[in-house]
N, C-alpha and C positions, 0 to 999 in steps of 0.2 A: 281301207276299203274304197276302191276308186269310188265305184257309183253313188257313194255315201257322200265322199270328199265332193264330187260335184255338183250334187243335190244342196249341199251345205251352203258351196260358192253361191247359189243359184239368189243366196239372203241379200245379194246387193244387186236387186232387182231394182225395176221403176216403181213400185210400192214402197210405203212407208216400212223404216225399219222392223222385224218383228218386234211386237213389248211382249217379252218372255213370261212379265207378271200377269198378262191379260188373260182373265178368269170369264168364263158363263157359266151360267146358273145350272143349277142342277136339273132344272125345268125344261132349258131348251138342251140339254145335253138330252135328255129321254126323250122328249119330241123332234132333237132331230135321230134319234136311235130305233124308234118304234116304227120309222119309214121304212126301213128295212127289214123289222119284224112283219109289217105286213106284205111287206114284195117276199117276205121266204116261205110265209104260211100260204100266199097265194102260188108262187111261183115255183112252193115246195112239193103241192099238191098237182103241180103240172109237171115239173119234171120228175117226181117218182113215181106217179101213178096214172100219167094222162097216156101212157105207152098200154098199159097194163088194161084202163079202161078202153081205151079203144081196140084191141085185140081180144080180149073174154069177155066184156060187155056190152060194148058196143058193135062187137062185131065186124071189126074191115081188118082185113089182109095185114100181117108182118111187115110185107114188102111195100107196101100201097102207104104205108104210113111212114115208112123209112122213108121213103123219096118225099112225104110231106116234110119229114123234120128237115133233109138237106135241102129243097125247095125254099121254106122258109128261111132259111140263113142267106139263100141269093137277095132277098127283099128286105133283110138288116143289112145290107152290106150297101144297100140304096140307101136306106131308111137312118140305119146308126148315123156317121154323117150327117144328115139331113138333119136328125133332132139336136146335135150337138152346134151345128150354123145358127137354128131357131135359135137355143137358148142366147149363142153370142150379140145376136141381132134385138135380143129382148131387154127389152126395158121399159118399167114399169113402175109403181110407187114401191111395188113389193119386193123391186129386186130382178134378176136373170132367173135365176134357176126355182126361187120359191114358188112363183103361180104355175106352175107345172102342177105342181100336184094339188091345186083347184081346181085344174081347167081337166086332166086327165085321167081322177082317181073314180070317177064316177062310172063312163067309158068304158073303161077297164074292168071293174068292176061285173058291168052287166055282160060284156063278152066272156069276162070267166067262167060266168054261170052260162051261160050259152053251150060253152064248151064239151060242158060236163051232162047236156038234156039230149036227152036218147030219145031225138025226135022219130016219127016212125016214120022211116024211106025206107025205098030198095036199098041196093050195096051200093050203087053211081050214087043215088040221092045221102045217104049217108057219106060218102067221100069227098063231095063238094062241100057237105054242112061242117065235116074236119077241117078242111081248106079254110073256109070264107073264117071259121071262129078262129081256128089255133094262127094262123097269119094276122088277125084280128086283135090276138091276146098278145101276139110278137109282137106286134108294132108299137100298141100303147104300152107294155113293159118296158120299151127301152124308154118313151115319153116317161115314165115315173120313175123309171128304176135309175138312169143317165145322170137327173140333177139329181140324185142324193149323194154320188160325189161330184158330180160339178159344185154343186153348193158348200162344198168343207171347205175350201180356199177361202170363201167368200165368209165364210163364219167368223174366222181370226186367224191370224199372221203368226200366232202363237204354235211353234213346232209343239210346243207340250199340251198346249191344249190340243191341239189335231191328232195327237195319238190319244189324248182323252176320250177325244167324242169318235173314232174310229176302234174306239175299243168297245166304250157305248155302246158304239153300234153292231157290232161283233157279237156282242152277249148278246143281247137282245134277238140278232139276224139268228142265232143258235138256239136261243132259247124256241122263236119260233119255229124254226127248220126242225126239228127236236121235240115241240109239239104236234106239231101237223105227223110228222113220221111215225109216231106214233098213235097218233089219234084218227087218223083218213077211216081206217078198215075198220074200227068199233065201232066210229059215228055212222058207217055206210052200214052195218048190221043193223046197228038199234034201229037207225031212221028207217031204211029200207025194208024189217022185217021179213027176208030172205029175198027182195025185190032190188037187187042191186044197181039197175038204172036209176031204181027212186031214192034210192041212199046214197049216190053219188051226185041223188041234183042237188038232192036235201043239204048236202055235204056242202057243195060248194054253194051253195046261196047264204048260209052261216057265213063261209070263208071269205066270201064276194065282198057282204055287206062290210063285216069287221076289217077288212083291207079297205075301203073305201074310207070307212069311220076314220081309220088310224091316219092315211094319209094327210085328212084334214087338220089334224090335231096336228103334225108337221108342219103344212104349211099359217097352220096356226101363230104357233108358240118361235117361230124360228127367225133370226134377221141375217139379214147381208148386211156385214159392215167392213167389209174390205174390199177395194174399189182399186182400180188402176189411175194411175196420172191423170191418165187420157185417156176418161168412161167415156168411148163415142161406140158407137153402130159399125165397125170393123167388115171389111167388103170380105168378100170369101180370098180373094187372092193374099190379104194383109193376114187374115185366120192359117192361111196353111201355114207362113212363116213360122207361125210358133213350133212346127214341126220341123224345119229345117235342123240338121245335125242334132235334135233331141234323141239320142241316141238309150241314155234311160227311159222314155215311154216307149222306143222301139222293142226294148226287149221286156219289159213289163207289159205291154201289148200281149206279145209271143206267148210268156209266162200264164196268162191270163187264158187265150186261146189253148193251151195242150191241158192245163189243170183241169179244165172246162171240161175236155173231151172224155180224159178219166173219171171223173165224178159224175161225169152225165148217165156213161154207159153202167158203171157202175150205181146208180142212183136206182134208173129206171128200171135196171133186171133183178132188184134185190128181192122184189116180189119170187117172180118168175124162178129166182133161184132156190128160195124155200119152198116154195110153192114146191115145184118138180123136182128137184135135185134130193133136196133136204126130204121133201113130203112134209112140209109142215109149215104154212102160209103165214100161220101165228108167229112164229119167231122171226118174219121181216119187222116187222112191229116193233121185239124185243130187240133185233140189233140194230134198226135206228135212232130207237130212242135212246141207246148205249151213247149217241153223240153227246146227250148233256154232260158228258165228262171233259169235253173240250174247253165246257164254262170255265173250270177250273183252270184249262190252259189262258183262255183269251184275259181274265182278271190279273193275271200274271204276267202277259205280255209286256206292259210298259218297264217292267222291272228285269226283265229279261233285256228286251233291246238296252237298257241303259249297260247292260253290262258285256255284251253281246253283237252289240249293232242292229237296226231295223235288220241287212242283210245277212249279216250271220242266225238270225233267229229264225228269217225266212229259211235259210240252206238247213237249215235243222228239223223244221217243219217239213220238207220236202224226204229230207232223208229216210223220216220216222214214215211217211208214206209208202216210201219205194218200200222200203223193208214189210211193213205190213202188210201192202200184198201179196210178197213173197210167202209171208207167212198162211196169208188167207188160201192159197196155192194148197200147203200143206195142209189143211183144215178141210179142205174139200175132200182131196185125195183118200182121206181117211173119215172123210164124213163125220169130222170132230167138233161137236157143237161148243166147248171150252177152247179149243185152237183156235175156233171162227171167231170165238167172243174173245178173247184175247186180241188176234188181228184188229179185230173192228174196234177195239180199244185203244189199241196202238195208234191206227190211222184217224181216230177224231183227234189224238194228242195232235199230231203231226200237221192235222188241216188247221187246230187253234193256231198254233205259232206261225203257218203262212199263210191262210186267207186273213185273217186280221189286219196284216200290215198291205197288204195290197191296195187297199184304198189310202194310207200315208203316205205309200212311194208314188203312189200315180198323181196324189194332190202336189205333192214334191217335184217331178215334173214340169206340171204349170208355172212355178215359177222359177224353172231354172229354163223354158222354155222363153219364158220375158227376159231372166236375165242374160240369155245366151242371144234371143234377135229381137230382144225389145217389141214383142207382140205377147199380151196377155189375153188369150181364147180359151178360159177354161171350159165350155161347153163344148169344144172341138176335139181339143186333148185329151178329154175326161170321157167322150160320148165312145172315143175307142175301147174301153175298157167292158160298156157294155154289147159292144159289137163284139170282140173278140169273146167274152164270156160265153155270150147268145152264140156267134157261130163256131165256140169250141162242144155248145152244146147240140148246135143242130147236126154236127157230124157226129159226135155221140151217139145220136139219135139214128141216124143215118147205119152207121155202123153195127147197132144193134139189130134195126131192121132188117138191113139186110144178110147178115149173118143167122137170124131166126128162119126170113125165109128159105135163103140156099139151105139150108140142113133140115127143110121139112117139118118146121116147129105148125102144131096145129091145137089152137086154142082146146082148152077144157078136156085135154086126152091124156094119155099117157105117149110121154113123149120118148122119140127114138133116142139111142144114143149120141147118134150124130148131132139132132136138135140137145140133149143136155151138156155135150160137149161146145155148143156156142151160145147157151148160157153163162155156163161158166170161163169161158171166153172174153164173153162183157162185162162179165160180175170181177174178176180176177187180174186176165192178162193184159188187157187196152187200157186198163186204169194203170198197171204198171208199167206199160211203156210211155203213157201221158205223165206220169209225174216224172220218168225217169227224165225225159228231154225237158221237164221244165226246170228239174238240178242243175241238167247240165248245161241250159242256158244260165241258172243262176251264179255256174261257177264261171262262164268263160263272159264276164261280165267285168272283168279283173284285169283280161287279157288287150 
């Protein structure tokens, strides 16, 4: 598998040899893994329900909130970059990428809960308060969310351990994506008592704090102990090089951006789809939380690629995708709540085996980036993954909006056919044309 064989070469880098026996602890393996359980409980609560509460709760326009999601993806595409130069240019007693989430879990934090308070304005005054918080929660997202793999290079040099602790992190980012999915709309009942601005603040001030807490325990318990030759302050012109013929982060980029788009659209209308399609808002609940079955896949993963390949495990993950939409297609069509469960079982298998290793190939990368132009920037390299994530999501977002308002979708009613027809749309068909291009980048990868 080429891109394997090149990622491999990448070992006679300007770093020290990997030591294949070099172990961490069980302690920082989970503190560095829980940084992502709190970027999913937080970030999970924003991309599956922050559409949903701003159109039946908060009240602003389909359309009006679509052009915020693709809005915001022009100010990651500033901003990614930008945090990814910061990290390069840092240093500190603590390391590059660890005081990120000292300095920015806090921040974040109180903008989340921002997000989510159904302050009382007209429709302009309510559409700027979306603006100034959701662009607010993009920006220091990528601040937290960037070094947690910037920092896996920087952890150990040990290929086994880097699928160790990206496996770590994988159960954990599922465990909480998997909680929140299913716990958002009970906590917003119980708290709110039929008051659903107040059980969405209540919601997320829980979610806020405990993403802040977890953060810290990260930047806690975690070290940088892999270092380049030559640890200096690297000028932005010497950072791009690392990207010169990096041809593996170009397409792990791509992979990154189209997965994003399908999961997005598919994320955020899962409500919306039970809700009016199905008529039964309670069972988004049930086929979210259906993802904790993928735990099973991600614990499996390292024993999978050993026999498999990190890429061959990803094209399997992908495939199991493409198919389960298809099938989710069919589950609609017949309005088959076992079809749908089935699908939606199919497609958590298929997201274990390839969002899992995403963060191994892109750590992979880095240093085939040094070993290819002898410039080591993991903050630069690393910070694209969450730029293309974020703007695979913000046209998700985009997409969904404005597909809801061209067909006349109107909060809290019974909706036309036209409008369930682009529900099912986002929920369905755009999730399977984004995985399908990310296969088939994954195959011509070879070529």
């Amino acid at each position: 598998m080429k891109l394997e064989k090149e990622l491999s070469s990448s070992d006679m880098s300007n770093h020290a040899e990997p030591d294949v026996s070099e172990k961490l602890s069980n302690k920082e393996r989970v503190s560095y893994g829980v940084s992502d359980f709190a970027c999913n409980i937080a970030n999970g609560m924003v991309g599956t329900y922050l559409m949903y509460y701003y159109t039946d709760v908060f009240l602003v326009a389909a359309g009006a909130i679509g052009t915020l999601f693709f809005l915001a993806r022009i100010v990651d595409a500033v901003c990614g970059p930008a945090w990814g130069i910061l990290i390069d240019h840092t240093h500190t007693k603590w390391g590059k990428s660890r005081p990120f989430f000292l300095w920015f879990s806090i921040p974040y934090g109180l903008f989340f809960i921002l997000a989510f308070s159904s302050v009382p304005l007209d429709s302009m005054g309510k559409l700027i308060w979306a603006y100034v918080t959701y662009i607010a929660i993009d920006v220091l997202y990528l601040g937290i969310n960037i070094p947690i793999t910037s920092i896996l290079p920087s952890l150990t040099s040990s290929p086994q351990e880097r699928v160790r602790l990206s496996t770590v992190r994988q159960v954990l980012a599922t465990t909480g994506a998997t909680l929140i999915s299913v716990m958002v709309l009970p906590m917003v009942a119980l708290l709110g008592r039929g008051n659903n601005q107040l059980g969405f603040f209540l919601t997320a001030v829980i979610i806020g704090v405990l993403t802040t807490c977890l953060l810290l325990v990260t930047f806690k318990n975690t070290r940088e102990r892999v270092h380049p030759k030559n640890d200096h302050k690297l000028p932005l012109s010497e950072s791009i090089k690392a990207l010169k013929g990096n041809w593996p982060w170009m397409i792990i980029s791509l992979m990154y951006f189209f997965f994003w788009i399908g999961m997005q659209t598919k994320l955020q209308v899962t409500v919306y789809f039970f809700k009016y399609n199905m008529h039964d808002a309670g069972l988004a609940s049930v086929m979210l939380g259906l993802q904790a079955i993928s735990l099973v896949v991600i614990v499996f993963t390292p024993y999978l690629t050993a026999h498999f390949g990190k890429k061959g495990t990803m094209s399997i993950g992908l495939g199991l995708c493409v198919i389960s939409q298809i099938i989710l297609g069919i589950g609609a069509h017949y309005l088959s709540v076992p079809i749908l469960a089935i699908a939606t079982i199919l497609g958590y298998f298929g997201n274990g085996f390839f969002a899992g290793l995403l963060p191994v190939m892109l750590a992979d990368t880095v240093d085939y980036g040094e070993w290819k132009n002898g410039v080591r920037a993991e903050g630069l390299v690393t910070s694209f993954s969450g730029i293309s994530s974020n703007f695979g999501m913000g046209v998700g977002g985009a997409v969904t909006g404005f597909l809801l308002s061209m067909n006349g979708y109107v909060a809290n009613h019974q909706q036309t056919p036209q409008a369930l027809t682009a529900i099912e749309m986002n929920y369905i068909w755009v999730p399977l044309i984004g995985f399908g291009i990310g296969l088939i980048l994954e195959a011509v990868q070879d070529l």
